[in-house]
C-alpha positions in Angstrom: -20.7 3.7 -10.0 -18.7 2.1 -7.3 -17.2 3.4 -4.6 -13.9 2.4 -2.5 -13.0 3.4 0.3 -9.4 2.9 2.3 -9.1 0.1 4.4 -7.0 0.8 7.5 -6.6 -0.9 11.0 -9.0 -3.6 9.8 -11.8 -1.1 8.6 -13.0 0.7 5.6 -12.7 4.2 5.9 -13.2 7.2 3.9 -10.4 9.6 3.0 -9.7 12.1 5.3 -10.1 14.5 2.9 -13.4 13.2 1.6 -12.3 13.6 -1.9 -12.7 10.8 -4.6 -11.8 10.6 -8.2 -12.8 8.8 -10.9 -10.8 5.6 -11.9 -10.8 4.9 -15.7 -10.8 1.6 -17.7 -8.0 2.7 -19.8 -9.5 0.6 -22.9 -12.6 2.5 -23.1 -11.8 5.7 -21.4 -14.8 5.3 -19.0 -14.8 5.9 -15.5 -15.9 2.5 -13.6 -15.2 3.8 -9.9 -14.3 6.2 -7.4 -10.9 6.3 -5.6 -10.2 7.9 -2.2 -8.5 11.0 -2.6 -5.5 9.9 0.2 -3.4 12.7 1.5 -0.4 12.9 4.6 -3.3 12.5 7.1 -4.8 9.1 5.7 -0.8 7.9 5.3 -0.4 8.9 8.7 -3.4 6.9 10.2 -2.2 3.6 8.2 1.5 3.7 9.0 0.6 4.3 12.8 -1.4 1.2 12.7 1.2 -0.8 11.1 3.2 0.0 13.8 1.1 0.0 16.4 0.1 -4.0 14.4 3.8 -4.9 14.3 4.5 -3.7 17.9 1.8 -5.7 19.3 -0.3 -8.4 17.9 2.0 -9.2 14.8 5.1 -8.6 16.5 4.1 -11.2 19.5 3.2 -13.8 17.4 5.8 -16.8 16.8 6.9 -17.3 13.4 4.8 -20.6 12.7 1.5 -18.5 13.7 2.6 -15.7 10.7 3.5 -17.9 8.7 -0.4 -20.0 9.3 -1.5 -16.6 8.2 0.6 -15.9 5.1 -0.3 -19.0 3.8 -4.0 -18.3 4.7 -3.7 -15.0 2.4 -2.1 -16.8 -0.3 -5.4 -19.4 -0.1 -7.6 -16.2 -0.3 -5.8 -14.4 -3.0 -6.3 -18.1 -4.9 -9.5 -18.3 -4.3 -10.2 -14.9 -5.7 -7.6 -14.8 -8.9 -10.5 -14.6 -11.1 -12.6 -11.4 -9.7 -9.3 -9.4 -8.7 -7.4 -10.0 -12.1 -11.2 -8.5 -13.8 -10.1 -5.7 -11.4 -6.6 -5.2 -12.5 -8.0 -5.6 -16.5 -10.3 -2.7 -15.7 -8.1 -0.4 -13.9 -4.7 -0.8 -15.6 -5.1 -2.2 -18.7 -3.8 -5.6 -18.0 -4.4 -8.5 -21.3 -6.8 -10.5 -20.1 -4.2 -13.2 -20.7 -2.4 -11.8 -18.0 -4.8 -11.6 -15.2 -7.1 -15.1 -16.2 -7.4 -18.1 -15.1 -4.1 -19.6 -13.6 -2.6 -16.6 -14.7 1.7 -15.9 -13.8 0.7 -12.6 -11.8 -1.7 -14.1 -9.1 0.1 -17.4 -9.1 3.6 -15.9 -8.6 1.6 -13.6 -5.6 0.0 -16.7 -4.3 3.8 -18.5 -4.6 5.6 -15.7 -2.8 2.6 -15.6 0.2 3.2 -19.4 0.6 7.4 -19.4 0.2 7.8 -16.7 3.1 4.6 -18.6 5.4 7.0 -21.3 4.8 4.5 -23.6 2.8 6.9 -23.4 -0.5 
């Protein structure tokens, strides 16, 4: 079975608590992967990131360079509509109708990543 792990300041990490739990696919009732148990700690070390992010590299870039980037996430999120809607089928349920394809959910992401890079 799979394991995740958090990602925070640009690495994957386990939980502080090194506690997983199983994730379900709530159509068949079967766990498909294990989820980091996150507690205060694991909040903690990804808010002081952010911040220490936003109050240095983020925050000194110009608004054309975050937007570059935005845009750039929107490209990747497109690229990978396909595997991370199969994801979102698995672990909540979603219709396959919903996460497929040119689906509304990942083009309405990938819309909203390119509207505030200012690619709209």
């Amino acid at each position: 079975m799979k394991s995740y792990q958090h990602y925070i300041n640009g690495e994957w990490v386990n939980p502080a608590s090194a506690q997983w739990f199983d994730t379900e696919n709530p159509y068949t009732g079967e766990a498909w992967a294990k989820i980091p148990r996150g507690n205060a700690l694991d909040v903690d070390r990804a808010v002081s990131s952010a911040k220490a992010a936003f109050d240095g590299e983020w925050g000194a870039m110009g608004p054309t360079q975050r937007g570059k980037l935005l845009v750039r996430l929107a490209e990747i999120i497109e690229r990978e509509a396909s595997r991370l809607g199969e994801l979102e089928v698995r672990d909540n349920g979603k219709l396959i109708a919903e996460m497929g394809g040119a689906n509304p959910i990942s083009c309405r992401m990938v819309s909203l990543f390119r509207w505030y890079g200012g690619q709209g």
